[in-house]
C-alpha positions, 0 to 999 in steps of 0.5 A, a space after each residue: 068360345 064367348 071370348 072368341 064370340 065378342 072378339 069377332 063382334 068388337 072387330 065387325 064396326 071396323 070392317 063395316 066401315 068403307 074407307 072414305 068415310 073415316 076423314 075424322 082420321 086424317 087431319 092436316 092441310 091438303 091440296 088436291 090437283 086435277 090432271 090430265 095426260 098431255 099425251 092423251 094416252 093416260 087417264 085425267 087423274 087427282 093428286 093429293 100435295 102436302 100443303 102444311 107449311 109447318 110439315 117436314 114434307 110440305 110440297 110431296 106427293 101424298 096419293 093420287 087417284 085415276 079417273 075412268 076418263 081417259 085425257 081429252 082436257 082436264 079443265 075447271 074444277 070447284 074453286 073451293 072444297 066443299 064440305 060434302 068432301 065431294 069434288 066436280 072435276 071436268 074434262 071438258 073437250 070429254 063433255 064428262 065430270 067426274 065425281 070425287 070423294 075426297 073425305 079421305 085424301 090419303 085414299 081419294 077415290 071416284 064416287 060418280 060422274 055424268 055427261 050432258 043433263 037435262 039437255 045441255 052439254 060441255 060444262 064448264 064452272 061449278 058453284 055450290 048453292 046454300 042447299 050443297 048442290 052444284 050450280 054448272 054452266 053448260 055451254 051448248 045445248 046437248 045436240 052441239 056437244 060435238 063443239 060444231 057451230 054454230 052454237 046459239 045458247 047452252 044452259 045451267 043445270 042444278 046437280 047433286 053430289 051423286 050427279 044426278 039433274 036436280 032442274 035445269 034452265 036454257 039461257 037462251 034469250 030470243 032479244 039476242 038471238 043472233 049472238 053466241 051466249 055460251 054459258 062460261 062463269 057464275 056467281 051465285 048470290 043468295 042474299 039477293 036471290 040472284 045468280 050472275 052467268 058470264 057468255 063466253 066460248 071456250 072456243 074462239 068461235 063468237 070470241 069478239 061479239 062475246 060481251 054479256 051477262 045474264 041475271 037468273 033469279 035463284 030460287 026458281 032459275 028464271 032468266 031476268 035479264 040479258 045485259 052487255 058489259 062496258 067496253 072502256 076507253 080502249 073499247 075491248 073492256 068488255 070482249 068474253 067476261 069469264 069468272 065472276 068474283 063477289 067482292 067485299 062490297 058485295 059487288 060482283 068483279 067480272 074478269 075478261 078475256 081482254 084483261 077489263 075488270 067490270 063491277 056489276 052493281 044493282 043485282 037485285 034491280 031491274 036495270 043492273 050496271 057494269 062499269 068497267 074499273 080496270 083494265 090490266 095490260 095485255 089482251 088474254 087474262 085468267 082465273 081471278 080470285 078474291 082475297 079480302 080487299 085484294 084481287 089477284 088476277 093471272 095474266 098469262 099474257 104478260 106471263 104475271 100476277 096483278 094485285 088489286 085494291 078493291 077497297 073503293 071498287 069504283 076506283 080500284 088501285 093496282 099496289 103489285 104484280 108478280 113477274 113469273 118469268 117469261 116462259 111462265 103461263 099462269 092460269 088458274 088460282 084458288 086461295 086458303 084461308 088458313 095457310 094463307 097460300 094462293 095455289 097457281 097451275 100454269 096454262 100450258 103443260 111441264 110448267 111448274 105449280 106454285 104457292 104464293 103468298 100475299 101481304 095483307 098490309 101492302 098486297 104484295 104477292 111473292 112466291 113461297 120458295 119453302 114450297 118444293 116438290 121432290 126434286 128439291 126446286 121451288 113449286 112442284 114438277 108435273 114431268 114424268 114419274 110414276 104417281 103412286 096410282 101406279 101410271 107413269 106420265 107427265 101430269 097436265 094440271 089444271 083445276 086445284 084446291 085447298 082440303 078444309 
């Protein structure tokens, strides 16, 4: 009887403890992609890839997970995975986030969502602060979440893991008063007690006049400033500032809509000053991301990838661009550090997914043709299967990152 007693006793931590919590368990590298039915029939899903370029499985499904929010436009993830193991995952059309817990990424699952906080709504880019909490542009203040114009202002809310408002602060800014200044991008610099937020509409309404950023100071989200970009030689430099990037110099590398690189300086000064450094050829630019002294930027325009030299940010030098073949839409990126990989989703749907890799010496971008899907083709297949969640559709990607 006392041996079945302790048998029982021993069993019980085992059973007590849920799923999620046993990351320890499940080593190895990861990339988790956020995915939308195209068809918006299905619901937004996650998709767990092999990203160990050492595994024999490099490049297959590991799991995948279903939202509770069927397909409107599964859009903007975090950029980083967070230690908290907890991802925001927006579909933005939805004006809902969802919640992942991802400690486990053989069993990811859906811890939480929310929709418009503290009286804005339709957020858009996610940063997490010192403290673990996400930092989120909104777009429209939450009476405008039907997208109808004209939208003024919206504003950037601080959210924990749960999804519960933390404090929240308009942008408005009664000196611009008649211009659009929709919260899109963010760069959060603690050093300097500063956040930089880029206005730019994700619809096209506002697209032209759309030229500002906006300096809050972190610690208490007070809005110190509006400020216009610079439009450049060709004078559309400086038309919708999207993602901003902080560079090595500890600049801040605004992208625009129109392809400039604007290089924000003086963040901790009452007067800080834009110059636009570059301007890649084109006029519809994507997700940039900083790696090292290099820039790379997505141009589905010209359906490529720049490579920048930011080494001298005053000056920067393009040294490469990659030709993804003109059917190709690139659009987001997000880079490991440890696998030295930049995951690239494309813009428009039954485009494949990439990894690629940068030459530290020459910043030369080619693609890992190592990395293949099930099909044994380079990159991987988002066409129609049944993803081991049990639906079977044609995946819409997005938003993707690397496991830690």
């Amino acid at each position: 009887m006392l041996r079945r007693i302790l048998v029982l006793l021993l069993a019980l931590p085992a059973l007590a403890i849920p799923v999620h919590s046993q990351a320890s368990d499940h080593t190895g590298k990861y990339l988790f992609v956020w995915a939308g039915d195209p068809a918006d029939e299905g619901n937004d899903f996650i998709v767990v890839i092999n990203a160990d370029p050492d595994s024999a499985d490099y490049g297959s499904v590991v799991s995948s997970e279903a939202s509770d929010q069927q397909s409107v436009n599964a859009h903007h993830t975090e950029y980083e995975m967070p230690a908290s193991g907890m991802l925001f995952a927006n579909d933005h059309e939805a004006n809902r986030t969802i919640i992942f817990d991802l400690t486990n990424p053989l069993q990811p699952r859906q811890a939480g969502a929310f929709t418009s906080l503290g009286g804005y709504s339709m957020p858009h880019s996610f940063a997490r602060l010192p403290n673990g909490n996400v930092l989120a542009t909104f777009q429209h203040t939450e009476h405008h979440a039907d997208m109808k114009m004209p939208v003024m202002s919206g504003g950037i809310v601080e959210i924990d893991d749960s999804g519960a408002m933390v404090r929240s602060v308009s942008n408005a800014d009664p000196a611009f008063a008649d211009e659009g200044l929709l919260p899109y991008g963010l760069a959060v610099l603690p050093e300097l007690d500063r956040v930089l937020v880029t206005n730019s509409p994700m619809s096209n309404d506002w697209l032209m006049t759309s030229n500002t950023y906006q300096v809050f100071r972190l610690s208490d989200l007070e809005l110190l400033g509006t400020h216009r970009l610079d439009p450049g030689p060709r004078l559309n430099g400086h038309i919708s500032p999207e993602e901003p990037r902080v560079g090595p110099d500890g600049a801040v590398y605004v992208h625009t809509l129109s392809c400039g690189v604007q290089r924000v300086t003086g963040l901790d000064s009452p007067a800080p000053n834009a110059q636009l450094v570059h301007q890649y050829p084109g006029n519809w630019c994507g997700v940039p991301t900083i790696m090292g002294r290099y820039m790379v930027q997505a141009a589905p325009d010209i359906h490529a990838f720049f490579v920048l030299d930011i080494s001298d940010g005053a000056e920067p030098v393009e040294v490469s661009r990659l030709d993804m073949g003109e059917d190709f839409v690139p659009h987001w990126t997000a880079w490991d550090p440890d696998i030295r990989r930049l995951v690239v989703t494309p813009g428009s749907s039954g485009q494949r997914m990439y990894l690629l890799e940068l030459d530290d010496a020459t910043g030369t971008l080619t693609i890992d043709d190592t990395f293949r899907g099930e099909d044994g083709e380079v990159g991987f297949s988002f066409a129609s299967r049944t993803w081991p969640h049990g639906w079977t559709g044609e995946g819409a990607p997005h938003g993707a990152v690397f496991s830690r």
